[in-house]
C-alpha positions as CSV (number, residue, x, y, z in Angstrom):
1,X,-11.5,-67.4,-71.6
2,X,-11.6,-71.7,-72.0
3,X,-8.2,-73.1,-71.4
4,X,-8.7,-74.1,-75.3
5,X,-9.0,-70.8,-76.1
6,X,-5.5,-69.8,-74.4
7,X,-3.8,-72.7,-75.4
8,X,-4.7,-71.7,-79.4
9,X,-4.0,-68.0,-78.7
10,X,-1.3,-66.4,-80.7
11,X,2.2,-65.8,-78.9
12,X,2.3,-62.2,-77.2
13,X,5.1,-60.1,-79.3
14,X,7.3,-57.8,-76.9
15,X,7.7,-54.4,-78.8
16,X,11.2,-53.5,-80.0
17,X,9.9,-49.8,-81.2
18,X,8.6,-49.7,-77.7
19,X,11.1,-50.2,-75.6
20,X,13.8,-47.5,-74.8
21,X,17.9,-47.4,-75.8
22,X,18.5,-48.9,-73.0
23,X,16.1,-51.3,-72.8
24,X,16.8,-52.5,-76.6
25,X,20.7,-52.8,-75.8
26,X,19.8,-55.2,-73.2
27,X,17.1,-57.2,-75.3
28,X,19.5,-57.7,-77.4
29,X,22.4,-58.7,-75.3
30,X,22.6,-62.5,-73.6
31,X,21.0,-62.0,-70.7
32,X,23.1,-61.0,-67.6
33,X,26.0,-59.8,-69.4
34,X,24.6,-56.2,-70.0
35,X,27.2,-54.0,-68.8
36,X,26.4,-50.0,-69.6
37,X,29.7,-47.4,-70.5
38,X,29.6,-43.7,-69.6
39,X,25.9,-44.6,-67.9
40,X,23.7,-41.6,-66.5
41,X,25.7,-41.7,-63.4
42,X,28.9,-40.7,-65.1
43,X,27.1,-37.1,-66.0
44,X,28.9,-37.1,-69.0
45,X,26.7,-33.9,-70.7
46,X,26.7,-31.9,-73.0
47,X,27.9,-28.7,-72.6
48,X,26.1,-26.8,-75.4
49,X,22.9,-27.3,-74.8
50,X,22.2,-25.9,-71.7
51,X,23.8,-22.4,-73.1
52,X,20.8,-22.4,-75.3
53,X,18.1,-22.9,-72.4
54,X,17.9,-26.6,-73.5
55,X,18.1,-29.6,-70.5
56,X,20.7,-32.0,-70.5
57,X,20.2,-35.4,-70.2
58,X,22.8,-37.6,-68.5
59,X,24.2,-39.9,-70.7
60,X,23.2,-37.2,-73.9
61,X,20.8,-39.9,-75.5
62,X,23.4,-42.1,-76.3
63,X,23.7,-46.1,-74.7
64,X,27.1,-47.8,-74.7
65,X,26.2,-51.6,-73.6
66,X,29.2,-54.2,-73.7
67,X,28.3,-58.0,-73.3
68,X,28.1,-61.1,-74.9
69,X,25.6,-62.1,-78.4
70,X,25.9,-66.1,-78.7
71,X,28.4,-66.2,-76.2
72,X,30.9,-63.6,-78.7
73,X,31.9,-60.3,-77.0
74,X,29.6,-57.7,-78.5
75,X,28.9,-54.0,-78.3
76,X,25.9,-52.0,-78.6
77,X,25.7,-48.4,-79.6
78,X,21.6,-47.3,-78.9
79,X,20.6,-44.0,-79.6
80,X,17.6,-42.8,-77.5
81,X,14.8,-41.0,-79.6
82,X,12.8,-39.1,-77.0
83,X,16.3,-37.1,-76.4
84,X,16.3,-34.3,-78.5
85,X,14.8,-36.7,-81.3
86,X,17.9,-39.1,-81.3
87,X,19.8,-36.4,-82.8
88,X,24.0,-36.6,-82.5
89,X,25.8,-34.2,-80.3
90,X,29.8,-33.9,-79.1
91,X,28.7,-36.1,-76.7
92,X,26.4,-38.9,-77.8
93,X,28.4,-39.0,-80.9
94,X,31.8,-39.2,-79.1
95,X,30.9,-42.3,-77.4
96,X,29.4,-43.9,-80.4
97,X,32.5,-43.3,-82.2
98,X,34.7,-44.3,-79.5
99,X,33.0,-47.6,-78.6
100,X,33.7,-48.4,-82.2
101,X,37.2,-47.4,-81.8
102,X,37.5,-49.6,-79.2
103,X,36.0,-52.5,-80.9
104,X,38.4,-51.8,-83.8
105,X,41.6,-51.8,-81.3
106,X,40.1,-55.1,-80.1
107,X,39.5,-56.8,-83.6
108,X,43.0,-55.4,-84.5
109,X,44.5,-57.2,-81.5
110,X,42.7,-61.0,-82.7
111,X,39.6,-60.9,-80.4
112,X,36.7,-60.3,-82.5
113,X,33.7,-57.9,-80.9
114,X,30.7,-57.8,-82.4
115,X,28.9,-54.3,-82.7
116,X,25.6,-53.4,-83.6
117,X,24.1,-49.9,-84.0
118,X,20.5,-49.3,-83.0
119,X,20.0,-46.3,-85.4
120,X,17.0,-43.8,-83.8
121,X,18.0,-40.5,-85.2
122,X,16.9,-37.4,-87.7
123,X,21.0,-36.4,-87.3
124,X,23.3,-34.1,-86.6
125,X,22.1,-31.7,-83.4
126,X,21.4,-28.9,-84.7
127,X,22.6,-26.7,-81.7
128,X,25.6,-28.5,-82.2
129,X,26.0,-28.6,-85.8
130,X,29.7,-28.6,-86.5
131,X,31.1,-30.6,-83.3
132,X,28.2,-33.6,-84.5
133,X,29.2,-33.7,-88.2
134,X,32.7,-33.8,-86.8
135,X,31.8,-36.9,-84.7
136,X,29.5,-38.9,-87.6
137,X,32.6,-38.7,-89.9
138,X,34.8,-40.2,-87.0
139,X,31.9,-43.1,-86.4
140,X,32.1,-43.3,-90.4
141,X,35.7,-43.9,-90.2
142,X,35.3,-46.7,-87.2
143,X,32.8,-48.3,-89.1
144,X,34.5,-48.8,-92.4
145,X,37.6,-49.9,-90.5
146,X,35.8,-52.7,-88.5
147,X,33.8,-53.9,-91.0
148,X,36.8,-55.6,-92.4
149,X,37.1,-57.9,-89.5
150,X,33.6,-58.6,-88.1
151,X,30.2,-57.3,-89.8
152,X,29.0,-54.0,-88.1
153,X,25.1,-54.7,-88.0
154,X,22.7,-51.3,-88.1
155,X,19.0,-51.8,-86.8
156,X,16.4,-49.1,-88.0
157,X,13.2,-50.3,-85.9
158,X,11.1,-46.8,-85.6
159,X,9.7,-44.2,-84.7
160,X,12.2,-41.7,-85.8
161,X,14.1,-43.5,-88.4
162,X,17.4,-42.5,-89.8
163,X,18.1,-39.3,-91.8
164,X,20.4,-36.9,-92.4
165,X,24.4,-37.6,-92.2
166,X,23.4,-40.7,-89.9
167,X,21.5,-42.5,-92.9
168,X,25.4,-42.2,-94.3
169,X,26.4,-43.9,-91.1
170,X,23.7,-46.6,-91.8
171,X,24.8,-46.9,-95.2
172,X,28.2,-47.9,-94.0
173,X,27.2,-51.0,-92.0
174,X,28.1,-54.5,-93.8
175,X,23.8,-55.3,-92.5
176,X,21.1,-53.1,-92.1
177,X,18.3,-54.6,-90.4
178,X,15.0,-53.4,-90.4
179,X,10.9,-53.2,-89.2
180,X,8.3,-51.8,-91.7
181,X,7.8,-49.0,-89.4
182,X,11.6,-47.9,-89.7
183,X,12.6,-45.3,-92.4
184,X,15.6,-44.4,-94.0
185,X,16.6,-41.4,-96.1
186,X,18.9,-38.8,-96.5
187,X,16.1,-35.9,-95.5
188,X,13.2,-36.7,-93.4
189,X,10.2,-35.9,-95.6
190,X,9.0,-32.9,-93.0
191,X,12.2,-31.2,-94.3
192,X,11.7,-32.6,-98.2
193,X,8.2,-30.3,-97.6
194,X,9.8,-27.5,-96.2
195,X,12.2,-26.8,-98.9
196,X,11.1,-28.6,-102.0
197,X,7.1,-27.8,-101.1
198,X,4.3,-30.0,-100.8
199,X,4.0,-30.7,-104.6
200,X,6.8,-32.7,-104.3
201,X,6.2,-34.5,-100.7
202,X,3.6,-34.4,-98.4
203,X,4.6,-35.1,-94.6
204,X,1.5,-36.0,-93.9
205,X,0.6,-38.5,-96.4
206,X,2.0,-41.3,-94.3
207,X,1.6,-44.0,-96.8
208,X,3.4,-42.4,-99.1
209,X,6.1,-41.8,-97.1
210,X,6.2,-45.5,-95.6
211,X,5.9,-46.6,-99.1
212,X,9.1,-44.4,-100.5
213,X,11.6,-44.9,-97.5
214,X,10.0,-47.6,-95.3
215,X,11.7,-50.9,-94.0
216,X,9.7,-52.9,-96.5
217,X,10.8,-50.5,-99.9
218,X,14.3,-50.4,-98.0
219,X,14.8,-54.4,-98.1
220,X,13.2,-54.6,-101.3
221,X,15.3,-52.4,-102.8
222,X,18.7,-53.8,-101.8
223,X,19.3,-50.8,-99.1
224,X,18.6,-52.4,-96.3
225,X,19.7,-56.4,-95.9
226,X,16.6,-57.8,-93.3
227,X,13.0,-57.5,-93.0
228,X,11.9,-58.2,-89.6
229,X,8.5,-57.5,-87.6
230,X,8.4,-55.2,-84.2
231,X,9.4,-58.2,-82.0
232,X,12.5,-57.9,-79.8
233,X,13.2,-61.9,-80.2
234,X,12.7,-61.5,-84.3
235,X,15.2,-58.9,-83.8
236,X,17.9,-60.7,-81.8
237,X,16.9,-63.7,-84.1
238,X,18.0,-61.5,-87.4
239,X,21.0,-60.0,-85.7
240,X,22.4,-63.4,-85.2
241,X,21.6,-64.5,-88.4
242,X,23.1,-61.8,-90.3
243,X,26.7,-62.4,-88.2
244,X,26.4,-66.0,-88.8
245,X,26.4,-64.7,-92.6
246,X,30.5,-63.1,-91.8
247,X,31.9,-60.2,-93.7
248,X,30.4,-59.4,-96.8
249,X,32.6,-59.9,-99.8
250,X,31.5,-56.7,-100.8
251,X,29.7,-53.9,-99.2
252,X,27.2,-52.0,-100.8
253,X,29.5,-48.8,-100.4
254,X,32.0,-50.7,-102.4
255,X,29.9,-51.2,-105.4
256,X,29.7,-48.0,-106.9
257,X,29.9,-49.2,-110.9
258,X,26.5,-51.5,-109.9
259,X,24.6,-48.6,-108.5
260,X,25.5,-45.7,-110.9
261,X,24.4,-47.8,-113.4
262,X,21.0,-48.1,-111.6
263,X,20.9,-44.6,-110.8
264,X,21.4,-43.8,-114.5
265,X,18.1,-45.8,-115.6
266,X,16.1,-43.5,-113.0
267,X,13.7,-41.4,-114.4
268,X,13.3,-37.6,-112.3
269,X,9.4,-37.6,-113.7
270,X,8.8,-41.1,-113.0
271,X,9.8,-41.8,-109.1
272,X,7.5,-44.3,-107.6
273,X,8.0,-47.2,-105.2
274,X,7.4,-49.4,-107.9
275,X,9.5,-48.1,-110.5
276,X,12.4,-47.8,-107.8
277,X,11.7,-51.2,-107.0
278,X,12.0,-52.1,-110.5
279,X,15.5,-50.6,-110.7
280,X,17.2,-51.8,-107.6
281,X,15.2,-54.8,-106.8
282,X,17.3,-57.3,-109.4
283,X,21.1,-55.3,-108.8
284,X,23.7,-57.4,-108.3
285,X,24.6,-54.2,-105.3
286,X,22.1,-55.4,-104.0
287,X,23.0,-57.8,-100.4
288,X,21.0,-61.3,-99.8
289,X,17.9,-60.5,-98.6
290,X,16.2,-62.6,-96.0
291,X,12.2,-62.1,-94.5
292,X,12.1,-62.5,-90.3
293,X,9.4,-63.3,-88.5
């Protein structure tokens, strides 16, 4: 290859969907200030699973990170997807919620903390149904307390996605951020087939899917805030952005009059991305919307 031909050659993108929880919390921290919380070492595990002949893993799929984004004190909740599919145990969940609680006593006290929540999860662990609902509602709670002092900023990159009483969590966070390979919905469309049939969703039409709960229908729709490609520096670049922005004056979650008056124009025989589009795309529940490349 000619030195012309290198020096006209596209910048190389570094994969955020690529990269593991860890490795994202430390992307998106400035670098050297990435300091990990109840790390593998601590063997904090769950005791659960290994009653059902399932292996642990050390830190229970869940990365606490604390350091500094633009010089502010931040933390970073990452939830790992190749562990038990990012799902939310006692454990991973307790030290999402409590990193959240923390933030909150911090905020409380006058020294703002930024958090972010890298959201990688189909839900509530299954083998640990009641104790991971228990811990969502208490992340719930931390997040709807903080986001009165500081915007609490979710990020739904891919491959999992968010589902299930996590999309709730999601829901919650003043920002959502977003890739087009991200996908957020209350069910995950392999369960929308499993109980509603194939008539009404097929898994494996993937375009369909993409095109119903994708990043891209997500931000054009008003439930998710930022559309931004698979680039760890495009997703740094919209997390800053989107705390530059400050505390919404009103959350989605707060605009219920707005949405149930979209919701009412919906009709059950005519669900497309286009006509959902239509109905959310001009709201006024809808946050500012910003494309990042």
């Amino acid at each position: 290859m000619s030195t012309a031909t290198l020096q006209h050659a596209p910048a190389l993108r570094d994969s955020f969907i690529e990269l593991t929880a860890r490795e994202r919390a430390r992307a998106l921290l400035d670098e050297g200030t990435f300091r990990e919380l109840l790390g593998p070492f601590d063997r904090i595990e769950s005791p659960w699973l290994p009653l059902q002949g399932i292996v642990c893993q050390a830190d229970d799929g869940a990365v606490i990170a604390r350091g500094t984004i633009d010089g502010q004190p931040a933390v970073i909740a990452a939830i790992e997807s190749a562990f038990q599919g990012g799902s939310i145990g006692e454990v991973s969940g307790s030290k999402i919620a409590a990193a959240l609680e923390l933030a909150l006593r911090d905020c409380e006290r006058g020294k703002i903390v930024r958090p972010v929540v890298l959201f990688e999860t189909g839900g509530v662990r299954l083998q640990e149904a009641n104790l991971g609902l228990a811990v969502i509602a208490e992340m719930q709670a931390a997040i709807v307390a903080l986001r009165r002092y500081v915007p609490v900023v979710g990020v739904i990159a891919g491959m999992v996605g968010c589902f299930g009483g996590m999309s709730l969590a999601a829901g919650l966070c003043s920002y959502l951020i977003a890739t087009r390979q991200g996908r957020l919905g209350m069910n995950g469309p392999e369960v929308i087939e499993q109980e509603a049939g194939i008539e009404e969703l097929d898994s494996s039409d993937r375009r369909r899917v993409w095109q119903m709960i994708g990043g891209e229908q997500r931000v054009a729709t008003g439930l998710a805030d930022t559309l931004v490609d698979d680039d760890a520096h495009a997703v740094r670049d919209a997390i800053r952005d989107v705390f530059a922005r400050g505390v919404p004056q009103a959350p989605r979650t707060e605009q219920v009059s707005a949405y149930l008056e979209r919701l009412a124009r919906i009709d059950p025989a005519d669900v497309t991305p286009q006509t959902m589009r239509s109905v959310f795309d001009t709201t006024e529940a809808a946050a500012p919307r910003k494309e990042q490349s």
